[in-house]
N, C-alpha and C positions, 0 to 999 in steps of 0.2 A: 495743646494738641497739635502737635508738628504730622498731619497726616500731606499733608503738601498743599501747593499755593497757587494761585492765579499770574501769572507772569503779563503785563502789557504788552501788546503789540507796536511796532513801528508806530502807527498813532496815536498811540496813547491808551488806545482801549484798550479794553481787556477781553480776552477771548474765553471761552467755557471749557476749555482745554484746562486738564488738569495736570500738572506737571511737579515730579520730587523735588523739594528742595533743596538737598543734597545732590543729585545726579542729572538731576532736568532729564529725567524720562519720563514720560506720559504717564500715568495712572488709567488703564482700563478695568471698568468694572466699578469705580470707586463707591458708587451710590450703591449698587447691589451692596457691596460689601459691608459698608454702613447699615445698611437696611437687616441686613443678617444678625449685626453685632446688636442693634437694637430688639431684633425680636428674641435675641438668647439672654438680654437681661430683662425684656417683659416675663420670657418664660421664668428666667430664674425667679423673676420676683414673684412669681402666682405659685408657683410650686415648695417654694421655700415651707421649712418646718416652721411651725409654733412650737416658744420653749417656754420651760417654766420659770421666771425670772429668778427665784427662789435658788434653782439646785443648777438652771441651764441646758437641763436636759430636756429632748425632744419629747411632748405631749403626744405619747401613742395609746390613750384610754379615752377615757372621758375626761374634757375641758373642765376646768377650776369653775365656781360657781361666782370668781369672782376676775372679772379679765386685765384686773388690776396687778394681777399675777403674771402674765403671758407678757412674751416679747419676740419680736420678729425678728430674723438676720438681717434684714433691709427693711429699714422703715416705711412707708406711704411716701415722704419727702425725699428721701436720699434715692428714690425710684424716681419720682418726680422730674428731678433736679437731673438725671442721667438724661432722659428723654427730653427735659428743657436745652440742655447743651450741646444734644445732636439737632434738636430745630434749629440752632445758633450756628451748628456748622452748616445745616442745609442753605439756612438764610447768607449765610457769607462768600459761597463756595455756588450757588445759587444750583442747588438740588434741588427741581422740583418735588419729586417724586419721594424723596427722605422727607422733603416739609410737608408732604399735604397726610402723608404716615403720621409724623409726629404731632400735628393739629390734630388728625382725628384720634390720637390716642390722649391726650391732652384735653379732650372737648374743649377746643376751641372754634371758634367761627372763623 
């Protein structure tokens, strides 16, 4: 995930400045932005169809009697795993405000 990087300063620190990697211009906004992408694959994932494993087709009746049947476009995990990898960029990139989102959608403490 090349969204851009933390450049050190003259002493070595690092500053919260976010800067492209490619053209070393600033990134304004980056965390909104994040925070956006994350809540468009929360929604995708709650809104997604139920199919029938069987034929694939989308479940617009009544649900099979047996849920051994049914499958989702995005698992519980591969949702999971999206929102685990943005906590990984908040934590790196040190986004408060992306991490304390993705702890509480994650219930974590």
């Amino acid at each position: 995930m090349n969204i851009c990087h933390v450049l050190p300063n003259e002493e070595g620190t690092y500053s919260q400045d976010l800067i492209c990697e490619d053209c070393h211009t600033p990134y304004d906004g980056i965390e909104d932005r994040l925070i956006a992408i994350m809540q468009k694959k929360i929604l995708r994932f709650q809104l997604q169809d139920i199919r029938n494993r069987k034929t694939n087709r989308v479940v617009t009746k009544r649900l099979p009697k047996l849920s051994e049947d049914l499958t989702l476009d995005t698992s519980p995990d591969e949702a999971r795993n999206e929102i685990e990898l943005l906590k990984s960029v908040a934590d790196h990139f040190h986004l408060p405000l992306l991490k304390q989102i993705t702890i509480g959608i994650l219930g974590e403490k």
